[in-house]
N, C-alpha and C positions, 0 to 999 in steps of 0.2 A: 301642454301636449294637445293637438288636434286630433278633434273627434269628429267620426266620421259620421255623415247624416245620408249613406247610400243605404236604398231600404235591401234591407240583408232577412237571412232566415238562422235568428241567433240562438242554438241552442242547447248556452250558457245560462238556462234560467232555473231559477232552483227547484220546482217542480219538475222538471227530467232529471234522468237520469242518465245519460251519454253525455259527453263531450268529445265532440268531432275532432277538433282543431289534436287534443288529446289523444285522441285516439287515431289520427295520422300521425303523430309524433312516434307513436309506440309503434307503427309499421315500418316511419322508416329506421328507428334504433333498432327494429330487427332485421331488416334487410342491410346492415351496418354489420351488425354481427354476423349474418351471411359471407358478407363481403370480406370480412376478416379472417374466419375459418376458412374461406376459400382458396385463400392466401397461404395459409400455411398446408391444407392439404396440398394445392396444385402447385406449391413451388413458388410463388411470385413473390417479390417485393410488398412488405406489407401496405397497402394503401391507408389503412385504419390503424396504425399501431396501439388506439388506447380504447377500441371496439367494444371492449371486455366493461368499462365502462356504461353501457346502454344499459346492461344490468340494473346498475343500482339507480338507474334512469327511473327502469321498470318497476324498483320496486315503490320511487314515491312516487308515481302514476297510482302503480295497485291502492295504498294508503287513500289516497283521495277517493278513486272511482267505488272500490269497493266503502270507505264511511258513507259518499256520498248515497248508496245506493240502499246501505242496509243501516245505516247508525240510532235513526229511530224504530225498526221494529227490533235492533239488537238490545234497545232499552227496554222496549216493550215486552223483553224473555223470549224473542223469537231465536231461539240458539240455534235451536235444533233444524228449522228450516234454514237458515242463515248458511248452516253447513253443510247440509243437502245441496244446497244451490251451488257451493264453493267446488263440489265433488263435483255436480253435471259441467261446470262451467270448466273445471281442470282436466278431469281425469278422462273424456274423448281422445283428446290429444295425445295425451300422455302414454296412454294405453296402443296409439298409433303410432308414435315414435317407439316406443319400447318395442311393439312386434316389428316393425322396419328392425329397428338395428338388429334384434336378435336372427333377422335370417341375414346379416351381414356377419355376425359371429359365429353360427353356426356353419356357414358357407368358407372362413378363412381358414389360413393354414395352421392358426394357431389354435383350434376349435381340436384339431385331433391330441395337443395336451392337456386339454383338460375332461375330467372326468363327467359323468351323466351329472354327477349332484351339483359339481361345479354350475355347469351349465343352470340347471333349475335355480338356483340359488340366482344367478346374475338375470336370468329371464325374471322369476317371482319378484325382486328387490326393484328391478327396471320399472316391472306393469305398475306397484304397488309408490313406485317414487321416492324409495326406500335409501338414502347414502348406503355403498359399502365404504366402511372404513378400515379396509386393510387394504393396503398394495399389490399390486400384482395379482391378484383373483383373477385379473383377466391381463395376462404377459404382455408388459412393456407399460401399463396405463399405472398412472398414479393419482387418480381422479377419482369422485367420488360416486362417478355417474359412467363407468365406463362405456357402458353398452349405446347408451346415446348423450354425449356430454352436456350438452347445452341445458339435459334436463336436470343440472345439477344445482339450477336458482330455483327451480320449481318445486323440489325437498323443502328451502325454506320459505319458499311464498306461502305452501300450506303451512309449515312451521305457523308464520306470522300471521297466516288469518285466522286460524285458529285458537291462536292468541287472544288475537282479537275481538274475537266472536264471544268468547270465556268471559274477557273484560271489559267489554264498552260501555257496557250497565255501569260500572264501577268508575269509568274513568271521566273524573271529572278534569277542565281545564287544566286546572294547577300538576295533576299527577301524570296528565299529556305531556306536559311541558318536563318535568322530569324525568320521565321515563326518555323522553328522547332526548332529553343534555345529558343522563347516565349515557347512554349508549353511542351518542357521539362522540363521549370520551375515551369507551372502552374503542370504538372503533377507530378514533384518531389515533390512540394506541399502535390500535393493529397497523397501520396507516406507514406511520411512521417506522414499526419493527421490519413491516416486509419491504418497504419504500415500494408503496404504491399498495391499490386496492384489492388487487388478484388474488384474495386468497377466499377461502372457503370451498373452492371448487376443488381441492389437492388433498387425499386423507391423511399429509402433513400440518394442514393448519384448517383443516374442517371446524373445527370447534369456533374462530373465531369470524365464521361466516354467520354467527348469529347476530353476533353488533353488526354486519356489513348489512341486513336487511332489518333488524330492529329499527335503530335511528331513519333511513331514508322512509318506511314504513307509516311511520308515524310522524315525521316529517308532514306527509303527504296527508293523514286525518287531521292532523292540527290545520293544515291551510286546506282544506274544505273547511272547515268548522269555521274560519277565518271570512273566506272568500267567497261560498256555495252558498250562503244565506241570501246574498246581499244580491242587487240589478246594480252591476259597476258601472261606469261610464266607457265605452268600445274606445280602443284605442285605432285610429287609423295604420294598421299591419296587417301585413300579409302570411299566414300562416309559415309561406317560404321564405321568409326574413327568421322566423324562428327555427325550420326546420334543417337553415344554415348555421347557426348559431349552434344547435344540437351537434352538429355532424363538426363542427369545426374544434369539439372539444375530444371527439374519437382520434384528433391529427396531431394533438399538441407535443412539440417538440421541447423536452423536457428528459433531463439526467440528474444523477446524484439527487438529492434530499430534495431540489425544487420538484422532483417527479412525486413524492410525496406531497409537497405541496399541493402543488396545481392539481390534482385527483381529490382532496382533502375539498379546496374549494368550489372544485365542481360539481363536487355531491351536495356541497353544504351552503351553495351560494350559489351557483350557475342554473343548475337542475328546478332549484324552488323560484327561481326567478323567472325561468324559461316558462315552467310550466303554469306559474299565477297570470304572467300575461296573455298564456293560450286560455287561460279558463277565462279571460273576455275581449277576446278576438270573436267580433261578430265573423260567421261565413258568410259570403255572398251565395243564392242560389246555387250556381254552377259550378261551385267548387264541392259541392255539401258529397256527390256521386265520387269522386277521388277520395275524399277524405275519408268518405265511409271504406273506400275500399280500402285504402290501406288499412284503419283499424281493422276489418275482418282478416287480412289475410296476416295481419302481425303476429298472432296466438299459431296458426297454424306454422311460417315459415321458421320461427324458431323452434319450434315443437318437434320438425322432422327432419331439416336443414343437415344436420350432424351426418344419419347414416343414408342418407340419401347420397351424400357428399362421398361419402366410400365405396358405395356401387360407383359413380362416375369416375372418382380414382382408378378401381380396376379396368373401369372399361375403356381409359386412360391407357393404361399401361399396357394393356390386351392389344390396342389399336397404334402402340406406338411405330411399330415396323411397315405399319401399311399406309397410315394416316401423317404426314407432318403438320400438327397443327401447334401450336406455341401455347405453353403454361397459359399465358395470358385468354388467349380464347377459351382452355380447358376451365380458368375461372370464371370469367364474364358467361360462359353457357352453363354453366354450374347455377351462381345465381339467378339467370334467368329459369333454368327448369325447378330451381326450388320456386322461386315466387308465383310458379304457373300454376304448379302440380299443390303447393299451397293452398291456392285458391280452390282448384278444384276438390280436392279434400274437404275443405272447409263447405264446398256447395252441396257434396254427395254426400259426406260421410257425417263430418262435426255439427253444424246446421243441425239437419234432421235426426241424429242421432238425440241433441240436446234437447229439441222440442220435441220428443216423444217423449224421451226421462220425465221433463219438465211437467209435459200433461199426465203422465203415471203420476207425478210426485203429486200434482191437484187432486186427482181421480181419490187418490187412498187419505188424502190430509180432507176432502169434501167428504168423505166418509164417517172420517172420525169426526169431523167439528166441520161441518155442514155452515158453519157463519164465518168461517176461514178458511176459502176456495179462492181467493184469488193472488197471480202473481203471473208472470212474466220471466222468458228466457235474459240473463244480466251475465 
């Protein structure tokens, strides 16, 4: 392989804590998933049919970024900061998506069957990230997230980092390695019974959306532990050679038991491949402003994406008699005001909301223990 000797600003080096190249991956597997809810709200042709995939993208991204950033003070007994940081780092968003959607359920036609407790019930369980596990709580949905779906990986991303967080201390090599061959079997299981990945999002098969983020999870701490130590040798690639190769696995045409397959191997071979070559993909200078932006605005456009997407619906269907414009536009401006209105969120709101948490959480932690005051919005 040729390696490239352009002087670049790389960093993939085990003293940081980002990864760019990473962290553009994860923006565009959520504007992926944009693209595919957009699809089925506005009517189109699926463009992404295996979108729903980006998930379990997301979750051995989380596995690496998050060992990579906290695995030695989680050895060091730092649990309780460790979770702290997990909360500020999640729940802005969370807490932003859940009131979006809930003035989309309050405002519909179906909001006058259900009752006041109803309602609090689906508001409380939405803010807090909470699965509801019974059907129908909210008419016609079968999910486990109805009020904003997308937020229904995020139930078990804190599931798994707080896992985590309990276990790092404990887990050495060898019990990495089996906890995630357990769990790739329970979930090739699942794999194979639904023929294909999509499950844990549906209060039909919730339960076994723990294997679907267990295994990729720690997938994802095992190769930091592997790769995050070491200064590898930069392969001469382009970020956008990777972030085709991502997007080219949301298209795969694929039926019958191969669809099982081919999702089987893209969790379990494509994804860990993908992303060990991004973690030593030098960037060049003037890519480093793109890449960061897509990782910032990744957390927010799927965070909100969902019920943003059903106010543009109704105001769809409000404007049909006046306006002729074609599904197609209705989606393409869909994605574009989620990626916008993203960003800005993430400027005004997520940002500054998380660095003040961040300096409260120093302010009272330099109090108690005045010799551990320092840390960093992650």
């Amino acid at each position: 392989m040729v390696i490239s000797t352009i002087k670049v600003q790389n960093p993939q080096l085990p003293a940081q804590q980002h990864f760019l190249v990473l962290d553009a991956l994860r923006g565009v597997a959520a504007i992926a998933v944009a693209v595919y809810h957009a699809c089925v709200i506005f009517g189109v042709p699926q463009l992404l049919p295996k979108a729903y995939l980006a998930v379990d993208f997301f979750f051995v991204l989380s596995g690496i970024v998050v060992a990579h950033a906290y695995e030695q003070r989680l050895k060091q007994g730092q649990i309780r900061e460790y979770l702290e940081r997990r909360v500020i780092r999640l729940y802005p968003m969370i807490i932003f998506g859940a009131l979006l959607g809930m003035t989309a359920v309050v405002t519909s036609p179906a909001a006058r069957q259900l009752s006041v407790g109803t309602l609090i019930y689906l508001g409380l369980s939405t803010v807090l990230c909470l699965p509801i596990i019974r059907a129908n709580v909210y008419p016609g949905s079968n999910t486990i997230a109805p009020v904003n779906v997308p937020s229904w990986s995020l139930f078990f991303e804190i599931f798994v980092n707080a896992v985590y967080g309990l276990a790092a201390k404990h887990l050495t090599d060898a019990r990495l390695v089996a906890l995630a061959l357990a769990a790739f079997v329970v979930e090739a299981i699942g794999i194979f019974k639904f023929n294909g990945v999509d499950f844990g999002v549906y209060v039909a098969n919730f339960e076994w959306g723990f294997a679907r983020v267990v295994f990729p999870f720690f997938v994802g701490v095992l190769i930091n532990r592997l790769l995050a130590p070491r200064v590898l040798a930069t392969p001469a690639m382009t970020p956008l050679l990777l972030a085709v190769a991502l997007v080219a696995t949301f298209c795969m045409p694929t039926s019958g038991v191969w669809t099982a397959v081919s999702e089987l191997v893209a969790i379990a071979i494509i994804y860990p491949s993908v992303i060990m070559l991004a973690m030593r993909v030098a960037v060049a200078s003037r890519q480093g402003r793109v890449l960061a932006w897509l990782g910032a605005v990744s957390y927010p456009v799927y965070a909100i994406h969902g019920p943003l997407f059903v106010w543009l619906a109704r105001l769809q269907r409000a404007s049909a008699s006046r306006l002729q414009i074609s599904a197609y536009c209705w989606a393409a401006v869909a994605v574009a005001v989620a990626i916008v209105f993203a960003w800005l969120v993430y400027k005004i709101y997520d940002l500054p909301l998380r660095e003040a948490l961040t300096r409260a959480m120093r302010r009272r932690r330099s109090t108690l223990n005045p010799s551990n005051s320092r840390g960093q919005v992650e």
